[in-house]
VOPAGU-2260 file (C-alpha; in pm, 1 decimal, decimal comma):
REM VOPAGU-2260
SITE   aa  ch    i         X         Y         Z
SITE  UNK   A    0   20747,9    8384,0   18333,6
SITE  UNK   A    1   21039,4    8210,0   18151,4
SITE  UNK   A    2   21024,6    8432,4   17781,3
SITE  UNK   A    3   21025,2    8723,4   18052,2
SITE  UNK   A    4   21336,8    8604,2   18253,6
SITE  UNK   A    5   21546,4    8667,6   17874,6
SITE  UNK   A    6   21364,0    9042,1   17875,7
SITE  UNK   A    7   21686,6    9269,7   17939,4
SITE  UNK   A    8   21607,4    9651,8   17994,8
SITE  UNK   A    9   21869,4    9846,3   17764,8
SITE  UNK   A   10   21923,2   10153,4   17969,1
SITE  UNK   A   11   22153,1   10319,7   17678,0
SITE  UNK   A   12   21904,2   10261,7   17421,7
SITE  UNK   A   13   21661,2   10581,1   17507,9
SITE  UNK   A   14   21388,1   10363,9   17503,2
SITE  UNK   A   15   21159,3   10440,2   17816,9
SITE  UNK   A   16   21186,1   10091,9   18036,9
SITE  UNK   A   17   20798,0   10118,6   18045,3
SITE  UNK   A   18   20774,4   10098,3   17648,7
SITE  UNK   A   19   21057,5    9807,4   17653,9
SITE  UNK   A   20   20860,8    9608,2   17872,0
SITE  UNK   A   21   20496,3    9702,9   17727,0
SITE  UNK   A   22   20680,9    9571,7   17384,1
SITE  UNK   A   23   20795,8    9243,9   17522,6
SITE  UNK   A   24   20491,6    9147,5   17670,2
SITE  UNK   A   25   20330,3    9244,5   17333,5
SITE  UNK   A   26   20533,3    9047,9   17137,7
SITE  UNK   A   27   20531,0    8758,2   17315,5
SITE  UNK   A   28   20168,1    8770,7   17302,8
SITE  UNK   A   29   20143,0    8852,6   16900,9
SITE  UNK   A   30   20358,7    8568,9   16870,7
SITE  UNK   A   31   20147,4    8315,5   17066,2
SITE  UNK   A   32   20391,4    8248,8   17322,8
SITE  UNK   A   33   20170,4    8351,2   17524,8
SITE  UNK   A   34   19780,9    8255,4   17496,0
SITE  UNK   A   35   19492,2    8394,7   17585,1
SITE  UNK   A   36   19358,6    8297,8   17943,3
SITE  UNK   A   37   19749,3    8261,9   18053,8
SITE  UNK   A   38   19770,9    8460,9   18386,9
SITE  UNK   A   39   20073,7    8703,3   18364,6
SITE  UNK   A   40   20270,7    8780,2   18667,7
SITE  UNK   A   41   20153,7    9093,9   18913,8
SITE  UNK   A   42   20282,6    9375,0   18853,3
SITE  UNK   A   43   20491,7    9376,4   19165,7
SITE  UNK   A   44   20609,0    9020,5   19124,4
SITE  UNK   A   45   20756,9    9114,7   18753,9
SITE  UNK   A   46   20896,7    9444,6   18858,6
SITE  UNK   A   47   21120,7    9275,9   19112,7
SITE  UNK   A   48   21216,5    9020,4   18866,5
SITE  UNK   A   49   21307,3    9253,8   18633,8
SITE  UNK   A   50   21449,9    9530,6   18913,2
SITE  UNK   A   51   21245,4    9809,1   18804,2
SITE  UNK   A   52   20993,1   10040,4   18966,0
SITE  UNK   A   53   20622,9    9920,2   19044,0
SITE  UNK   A   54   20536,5   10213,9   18845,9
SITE  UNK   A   55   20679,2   10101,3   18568,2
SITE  UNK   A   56   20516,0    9774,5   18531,3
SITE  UNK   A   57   20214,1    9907,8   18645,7
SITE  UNK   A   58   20228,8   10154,2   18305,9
SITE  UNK   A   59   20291,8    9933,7   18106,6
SITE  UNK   A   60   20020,4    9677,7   18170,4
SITE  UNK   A   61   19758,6    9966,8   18199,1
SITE  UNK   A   62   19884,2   10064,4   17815,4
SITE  UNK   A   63   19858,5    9679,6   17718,5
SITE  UNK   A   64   19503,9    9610,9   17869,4
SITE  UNK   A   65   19419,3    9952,7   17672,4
SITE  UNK   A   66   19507,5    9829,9   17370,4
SITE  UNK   A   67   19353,1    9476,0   17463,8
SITE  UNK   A   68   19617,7    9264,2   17507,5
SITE  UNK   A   69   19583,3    9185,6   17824,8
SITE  UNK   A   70   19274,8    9239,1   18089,6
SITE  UNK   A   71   19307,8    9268,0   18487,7
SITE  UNK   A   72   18999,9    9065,2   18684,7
SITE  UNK   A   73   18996,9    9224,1   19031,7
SITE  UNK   A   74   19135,4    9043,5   19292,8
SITE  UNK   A   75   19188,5    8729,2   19066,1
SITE  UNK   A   76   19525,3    8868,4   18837,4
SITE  UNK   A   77   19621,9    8945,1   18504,9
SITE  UNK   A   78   19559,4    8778,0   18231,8
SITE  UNK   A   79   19641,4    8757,0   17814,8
SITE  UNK   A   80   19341,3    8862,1   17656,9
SITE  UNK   A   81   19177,1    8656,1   17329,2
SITE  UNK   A   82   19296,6    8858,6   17070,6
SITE  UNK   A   83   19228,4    8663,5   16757,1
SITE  UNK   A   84   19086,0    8890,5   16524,2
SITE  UNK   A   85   19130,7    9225,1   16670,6
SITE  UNK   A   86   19304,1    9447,6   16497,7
SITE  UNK   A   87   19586,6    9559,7   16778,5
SITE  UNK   A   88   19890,7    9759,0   16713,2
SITE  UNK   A   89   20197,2    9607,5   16598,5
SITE  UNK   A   90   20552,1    9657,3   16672,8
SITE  UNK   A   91   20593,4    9826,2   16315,8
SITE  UNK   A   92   20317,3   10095,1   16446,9
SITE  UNK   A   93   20538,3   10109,4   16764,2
SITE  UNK   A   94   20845,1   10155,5   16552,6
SITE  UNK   A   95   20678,1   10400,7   16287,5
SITE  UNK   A   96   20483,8   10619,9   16644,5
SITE  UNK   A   97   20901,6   10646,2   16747,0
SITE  UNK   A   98   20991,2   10736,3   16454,5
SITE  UNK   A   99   20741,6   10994,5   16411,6
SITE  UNK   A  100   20794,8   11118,1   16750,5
SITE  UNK   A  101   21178,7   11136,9   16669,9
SITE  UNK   A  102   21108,1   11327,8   16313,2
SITE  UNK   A  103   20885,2   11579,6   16565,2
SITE  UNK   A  104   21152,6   11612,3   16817,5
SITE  UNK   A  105   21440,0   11728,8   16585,2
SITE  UNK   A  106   21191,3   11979,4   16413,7
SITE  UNK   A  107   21141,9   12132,4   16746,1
SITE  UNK   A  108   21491,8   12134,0   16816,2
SITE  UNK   A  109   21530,2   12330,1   16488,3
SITE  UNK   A  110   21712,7   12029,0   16292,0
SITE  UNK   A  111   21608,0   12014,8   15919,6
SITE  UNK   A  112   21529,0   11698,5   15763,8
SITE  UNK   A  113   21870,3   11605,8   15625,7
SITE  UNK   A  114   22025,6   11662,9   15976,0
SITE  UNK   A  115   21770,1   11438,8   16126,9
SITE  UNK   A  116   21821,9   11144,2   15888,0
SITE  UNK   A  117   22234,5   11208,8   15902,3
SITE  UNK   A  118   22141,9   11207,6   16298,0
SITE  UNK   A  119   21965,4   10848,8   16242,1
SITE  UNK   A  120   22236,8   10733,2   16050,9
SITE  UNK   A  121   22542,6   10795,0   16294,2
SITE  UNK   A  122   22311,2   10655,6   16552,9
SITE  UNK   A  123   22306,1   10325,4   16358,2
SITE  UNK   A  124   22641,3   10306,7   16309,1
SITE  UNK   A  125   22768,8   10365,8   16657,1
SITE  UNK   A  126   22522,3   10063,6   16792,7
């Protein structure tokens, strides 16, 4: 669990903990730190090393072995799935599904698009 003990959950950030942690473990996956056949902690194990809620792991590792990242073997663990040449999300479809989302939310709150993108903007410069 080592590239897991340098995850920090940024509670400001507005990021849902569940997504933070979902993109983590999908990164460090991607990125080979992780390999397939590595067994991943459980889900209660992690979520006390990271001080979160069961729940929270648990969501994020059912959205990662959806997307086949990772697959669960019943009574045996978690484990990094072989994911050499599947075509799995990547953190700039993550970033683009927020941003989308975002775009979506200010529409509904009635913000036009110059509002939302002078929004984005003071957000970048206050972090």
């Amino acid at each position: 669990m080592d590239s897991l003990e340098s995850l920090e959950i940024d509670y400001g950030s507005g990021l849902p903990v569940w997504i933070q942690v979902k993109n983590r473990l999908a990164y460090l996956i991607a990125t080979g730190k992780y390999t397939a056949g590595d067994r991943l902690p459980t889900v209660r194990a992690l979520a006390v090393a990271l001080d979160i809620s069961y729940n929270t792991v648990n969501r994020a590792y059912m959205d990662l072995e959806r997307e086949g990242y990772i697959s669960t073997r019943q009574g045996r663990g978690t484990f990094v799935a072989d994911i050499s040449g599947k075509n799995l999300p990547t953190t700039d479809d993550t970033v683009i599904m927020l941003a989308d989302e975002m775009i979506r939310a200010g529409r509904n709150a009635g913000m036009g698009d110059e509002d939302i993108c002078a929004l984005l903007k003071a957000r970048m410069t206050s972090s």
